[in-house]
ZAVO-975144 format. One record per residue: residue number from 1; chain; x, y, z of N, C-alpha, C, O in turn. Coordinates in Angstrom, 3 decimals, padded with zeros to 6 digits, m for minus. Layout:
DRENFI    i  ch      n_px      n_py      n_pz     ca_px     ca_py     ca_pz      c_px      c_py      c_pz      o_px      o_py      o_pz
DRENFI  NUM   A         X         Y         Z         X         Y         Z         X         Y         Z         X         Y         Z
...
***
This chain:
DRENFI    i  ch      n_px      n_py      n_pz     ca_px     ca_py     ca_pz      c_px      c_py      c_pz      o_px      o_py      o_pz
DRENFI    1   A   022.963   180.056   146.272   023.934   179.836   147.336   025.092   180.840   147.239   025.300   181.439   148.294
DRENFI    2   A   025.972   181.191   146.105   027.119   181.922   145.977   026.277   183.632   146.220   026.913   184.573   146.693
DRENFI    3   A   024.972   183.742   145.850   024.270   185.466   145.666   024.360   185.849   147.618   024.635   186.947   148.100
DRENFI    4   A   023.988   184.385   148.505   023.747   184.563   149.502   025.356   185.142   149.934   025.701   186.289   150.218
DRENFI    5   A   025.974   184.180   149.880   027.878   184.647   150.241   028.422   185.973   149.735   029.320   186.684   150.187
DRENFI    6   A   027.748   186.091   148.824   027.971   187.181   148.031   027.694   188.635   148.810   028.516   189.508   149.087
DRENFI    7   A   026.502   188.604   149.024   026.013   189.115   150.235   026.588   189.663   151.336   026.629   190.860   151.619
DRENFI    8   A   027.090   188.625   152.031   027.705   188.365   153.132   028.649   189.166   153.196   028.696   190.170   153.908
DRENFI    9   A   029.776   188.623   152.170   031.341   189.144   152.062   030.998   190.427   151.771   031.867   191.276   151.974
DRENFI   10   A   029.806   190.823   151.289   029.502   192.712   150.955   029.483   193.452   152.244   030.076   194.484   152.558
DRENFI   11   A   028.818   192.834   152.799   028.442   193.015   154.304   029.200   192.899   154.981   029.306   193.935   155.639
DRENFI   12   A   030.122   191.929   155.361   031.707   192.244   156.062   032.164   193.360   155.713   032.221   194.277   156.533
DRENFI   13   A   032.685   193.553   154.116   033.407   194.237   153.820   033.225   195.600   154.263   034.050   196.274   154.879
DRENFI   14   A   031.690   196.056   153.770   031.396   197.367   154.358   031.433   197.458   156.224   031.385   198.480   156.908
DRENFI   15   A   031.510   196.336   156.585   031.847   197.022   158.048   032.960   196.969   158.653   033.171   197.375   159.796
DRENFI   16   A   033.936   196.331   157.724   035.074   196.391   157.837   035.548   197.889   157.767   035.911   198.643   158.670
DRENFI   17   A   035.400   198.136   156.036   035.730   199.522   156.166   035.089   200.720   156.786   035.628   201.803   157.015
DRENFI   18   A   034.008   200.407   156.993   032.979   201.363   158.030   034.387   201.493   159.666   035.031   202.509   159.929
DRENFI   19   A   034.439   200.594   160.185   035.045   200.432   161.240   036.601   201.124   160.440   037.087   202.048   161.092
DRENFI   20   A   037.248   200.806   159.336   038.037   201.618   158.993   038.256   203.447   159.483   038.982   204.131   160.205
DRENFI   21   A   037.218   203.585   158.639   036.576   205.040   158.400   036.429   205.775   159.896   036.715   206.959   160.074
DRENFI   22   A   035.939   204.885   160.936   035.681   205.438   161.914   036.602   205.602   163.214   036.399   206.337   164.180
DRENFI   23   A   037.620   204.764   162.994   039.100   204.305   163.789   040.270   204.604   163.201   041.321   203.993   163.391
DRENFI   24   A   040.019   206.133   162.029   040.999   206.314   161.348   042.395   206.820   161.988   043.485   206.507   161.509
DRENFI   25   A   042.259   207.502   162.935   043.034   208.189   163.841   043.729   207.236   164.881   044.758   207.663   165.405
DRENFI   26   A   043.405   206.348   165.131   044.064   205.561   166.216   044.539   204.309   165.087   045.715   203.983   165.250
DRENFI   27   A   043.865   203.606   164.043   044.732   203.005   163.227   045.460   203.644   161.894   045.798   202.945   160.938
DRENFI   28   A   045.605   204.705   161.945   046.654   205.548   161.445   046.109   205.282   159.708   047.004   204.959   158.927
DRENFI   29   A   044.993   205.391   159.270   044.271   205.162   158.181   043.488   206.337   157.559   042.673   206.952   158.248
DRENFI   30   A   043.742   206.696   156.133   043.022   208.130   155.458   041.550   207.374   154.705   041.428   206.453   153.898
DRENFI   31   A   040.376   208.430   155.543   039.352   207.970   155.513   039.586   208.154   153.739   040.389   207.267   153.450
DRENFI   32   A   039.468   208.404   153.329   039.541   208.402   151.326   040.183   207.443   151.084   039.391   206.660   150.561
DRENFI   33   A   040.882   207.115   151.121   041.972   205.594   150.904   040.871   204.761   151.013   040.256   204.272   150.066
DRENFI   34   A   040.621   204.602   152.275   039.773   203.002   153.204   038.455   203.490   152.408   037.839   202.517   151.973
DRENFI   35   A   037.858   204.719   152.101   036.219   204.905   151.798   036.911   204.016   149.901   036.282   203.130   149.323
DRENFI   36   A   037.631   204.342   149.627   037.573   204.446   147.564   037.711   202.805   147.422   037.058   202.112   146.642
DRENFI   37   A   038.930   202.246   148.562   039.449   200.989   148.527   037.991   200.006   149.053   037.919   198.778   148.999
DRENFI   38   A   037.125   200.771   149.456   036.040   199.832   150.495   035.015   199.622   148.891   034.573   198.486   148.727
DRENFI   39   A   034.714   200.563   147.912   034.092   200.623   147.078   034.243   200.230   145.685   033.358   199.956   144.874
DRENFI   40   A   035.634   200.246   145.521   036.125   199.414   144.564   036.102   198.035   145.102   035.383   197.362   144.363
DRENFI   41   A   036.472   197.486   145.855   036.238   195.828   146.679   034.705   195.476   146.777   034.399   194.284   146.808
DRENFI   42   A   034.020   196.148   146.812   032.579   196.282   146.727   031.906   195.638   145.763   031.074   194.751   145.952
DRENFI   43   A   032.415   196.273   144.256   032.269   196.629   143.210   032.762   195.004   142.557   032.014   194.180   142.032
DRENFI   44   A   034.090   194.899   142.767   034.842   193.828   142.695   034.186   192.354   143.152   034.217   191.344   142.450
DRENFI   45   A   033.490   192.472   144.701   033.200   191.217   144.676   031.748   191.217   144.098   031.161   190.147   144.263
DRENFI   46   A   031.132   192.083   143.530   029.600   192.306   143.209   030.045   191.684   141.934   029.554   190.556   141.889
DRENFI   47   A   030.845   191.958   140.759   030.983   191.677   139.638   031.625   190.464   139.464   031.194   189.827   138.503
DRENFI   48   A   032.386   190.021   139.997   033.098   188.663   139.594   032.514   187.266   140.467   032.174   186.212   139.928
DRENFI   49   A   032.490   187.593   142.181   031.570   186.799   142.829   032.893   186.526   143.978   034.031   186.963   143.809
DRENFI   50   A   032.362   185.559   145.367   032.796   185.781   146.253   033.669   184.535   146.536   034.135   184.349   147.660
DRENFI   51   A   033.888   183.679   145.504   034.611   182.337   146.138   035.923   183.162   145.517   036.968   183.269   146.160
DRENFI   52   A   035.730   183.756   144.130   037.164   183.485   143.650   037.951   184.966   144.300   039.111   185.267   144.019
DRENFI   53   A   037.257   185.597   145.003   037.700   186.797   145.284   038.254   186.580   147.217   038.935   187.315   147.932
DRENFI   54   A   037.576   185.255   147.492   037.815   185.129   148.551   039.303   184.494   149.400   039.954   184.708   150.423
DRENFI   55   A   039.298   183.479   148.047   040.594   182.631   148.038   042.171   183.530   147.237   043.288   183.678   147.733
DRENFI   56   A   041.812   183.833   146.315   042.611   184.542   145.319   043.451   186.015   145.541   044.599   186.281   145.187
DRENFI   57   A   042.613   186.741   146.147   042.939   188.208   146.087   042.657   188.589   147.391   043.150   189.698   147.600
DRENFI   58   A   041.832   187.960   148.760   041.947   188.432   149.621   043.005   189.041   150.281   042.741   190.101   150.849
DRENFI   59   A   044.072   188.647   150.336   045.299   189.006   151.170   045.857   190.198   150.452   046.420   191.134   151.020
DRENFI   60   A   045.694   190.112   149.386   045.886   191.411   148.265   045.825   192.330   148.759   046.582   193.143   149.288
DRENFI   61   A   043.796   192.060   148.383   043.219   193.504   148.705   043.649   194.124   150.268   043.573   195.352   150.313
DRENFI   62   A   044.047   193.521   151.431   044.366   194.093   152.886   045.470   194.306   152.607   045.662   195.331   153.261
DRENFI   63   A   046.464   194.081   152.060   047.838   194.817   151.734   047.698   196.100   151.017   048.229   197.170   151.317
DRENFI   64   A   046.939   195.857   150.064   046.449   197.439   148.848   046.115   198.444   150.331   046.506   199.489   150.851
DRENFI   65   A   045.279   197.502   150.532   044.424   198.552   151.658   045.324   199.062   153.019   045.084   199.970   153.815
DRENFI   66   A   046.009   198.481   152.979   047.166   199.090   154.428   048.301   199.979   153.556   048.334   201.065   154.134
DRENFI   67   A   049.115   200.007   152.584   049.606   200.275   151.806   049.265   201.875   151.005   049.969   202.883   150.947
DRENFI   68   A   047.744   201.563   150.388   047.158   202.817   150.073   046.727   204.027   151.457   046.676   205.252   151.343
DRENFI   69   A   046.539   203.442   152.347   046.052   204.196   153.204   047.337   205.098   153.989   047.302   206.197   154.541
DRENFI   70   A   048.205   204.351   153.826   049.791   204.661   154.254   050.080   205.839   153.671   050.287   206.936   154.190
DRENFI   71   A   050.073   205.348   152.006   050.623   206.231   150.688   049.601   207.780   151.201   050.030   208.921   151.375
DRENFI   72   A   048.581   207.418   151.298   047.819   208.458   151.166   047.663   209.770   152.228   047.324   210.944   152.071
DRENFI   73   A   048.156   208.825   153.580   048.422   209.858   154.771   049.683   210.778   154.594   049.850   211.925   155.008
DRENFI   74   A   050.614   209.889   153.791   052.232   210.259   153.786   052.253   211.596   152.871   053.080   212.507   152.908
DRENFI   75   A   050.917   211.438   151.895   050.888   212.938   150.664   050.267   213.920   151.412   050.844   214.993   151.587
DRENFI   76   A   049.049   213.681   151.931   048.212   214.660   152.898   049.519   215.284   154.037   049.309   216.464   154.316
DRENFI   77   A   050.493   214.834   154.557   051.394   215.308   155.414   052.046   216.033   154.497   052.311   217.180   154.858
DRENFI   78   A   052.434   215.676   153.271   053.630   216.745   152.297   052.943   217.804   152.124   053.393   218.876   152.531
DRENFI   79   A   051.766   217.737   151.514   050.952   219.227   151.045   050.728   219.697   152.627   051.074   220.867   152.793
DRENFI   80   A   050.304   219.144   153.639   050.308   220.399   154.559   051.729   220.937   155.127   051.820   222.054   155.635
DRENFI   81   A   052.444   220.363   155.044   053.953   220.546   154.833   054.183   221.467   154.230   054.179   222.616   154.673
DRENFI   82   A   054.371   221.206   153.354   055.104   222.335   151.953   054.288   223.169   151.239   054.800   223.857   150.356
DRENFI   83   A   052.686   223.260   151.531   051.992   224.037   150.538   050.781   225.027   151.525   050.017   225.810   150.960
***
């Protein structure tokens, strides 16, 4: 029962960030951020499992993930900026 959910939440996740990856430009998101953050969460709910990752750290991980993707556009603008 939890391998099936398990599953599942893999399967959201990747089309979550798939839809990330592909709407990067209009939701203002660096495909490397959303691709590394989509694979570590991946990784994350593959190894520990999907109840405690569901209740616990969900809201987390979409803050990391709006946050990193932020951080990451804001450096890509300095180096083409300044370098």
């Amino acid at each position: 029962m939890i391998l099936l959910r398990q599953d599942l939440a893999m399967a959201l996740l990747f089309g979550i960030g798939y839809a990330g990856i592909i709407f990067e430009e209009s939701l203002a998101f660096n495909k490397s951020g959303v691709g590394l953050l989509m694979a570590v969460s991946l990784w994350v709910i593959r190894s520990i499992g999907v109840r405690f990752i569901l209740f616990a750290y969900l809201p987390k991980l979409i803050l990391l993930l709006y946050l990193s993707s932020f951080f990451l556009s804001e450096m890509h603008a300095f180096f083409i900026k300044y370098l």
